[in-house]
N, C-alpha and C positions, 0 to 999 in steps of 0.2 A: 091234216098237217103232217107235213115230212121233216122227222127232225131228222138232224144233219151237221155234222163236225164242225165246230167253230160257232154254236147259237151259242149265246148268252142265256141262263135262265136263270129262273128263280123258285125257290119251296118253303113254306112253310113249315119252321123247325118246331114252335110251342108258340104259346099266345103271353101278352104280360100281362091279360087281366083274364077272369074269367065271370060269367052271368050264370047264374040258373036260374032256367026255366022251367017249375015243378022239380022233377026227378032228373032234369037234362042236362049238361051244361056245353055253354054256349061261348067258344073261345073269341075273346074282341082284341084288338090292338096286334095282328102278327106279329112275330119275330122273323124273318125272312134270311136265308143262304142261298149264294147267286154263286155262279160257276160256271164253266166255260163245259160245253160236250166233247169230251176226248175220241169216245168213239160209240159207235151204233151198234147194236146186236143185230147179225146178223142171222139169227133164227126171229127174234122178237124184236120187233123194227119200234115198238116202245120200252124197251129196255137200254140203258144209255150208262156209259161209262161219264160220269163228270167229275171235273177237278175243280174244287171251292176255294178260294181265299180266304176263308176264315181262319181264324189261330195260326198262320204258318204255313197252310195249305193240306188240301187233306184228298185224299179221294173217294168219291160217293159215287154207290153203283143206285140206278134211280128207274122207276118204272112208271110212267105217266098214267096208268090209270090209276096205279096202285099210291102213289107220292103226291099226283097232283102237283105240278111242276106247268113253270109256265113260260115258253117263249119271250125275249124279252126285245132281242134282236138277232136277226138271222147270220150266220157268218160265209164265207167263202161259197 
């Protein structure tokens, strides 16, 4: 996947409940942060500049393997 200026995404900020499993535990119910890709790194083409709406607006720097961030709709 090629991300690209103007997708929509979304990540998982904390969960509202949690399970354990033994010694594990096991987040249910996401809490989700959506935001627009401002701009792409261009050394590391999964590194992304994004701008969130939450609280006022904020900006988060996000690395898709590292965030787990996910496509939600492509833009431009």
């Amino acid at each position: 996947m090629t991300l690209k200026r103007g997708d929509l995404v979304r990540w998982v900020t904390d969960h509202k409940m949690y399970q354990s499993n033994g010694d594990v535990l096991i987040g249910l119910d996401p809490n989700y942060m959506y935001g627009i890709i401002m701009e792409v790194s261009k050394v590391d083409p999964n590194a992304v500049i994004v701008f969130s709406y939450k609280k006022g607006g904020k900006w988060e720097i996000l690395n898709l393997i590292h965030d787990d961030f996910e496509v939600l709709s492509g833009g431009v």
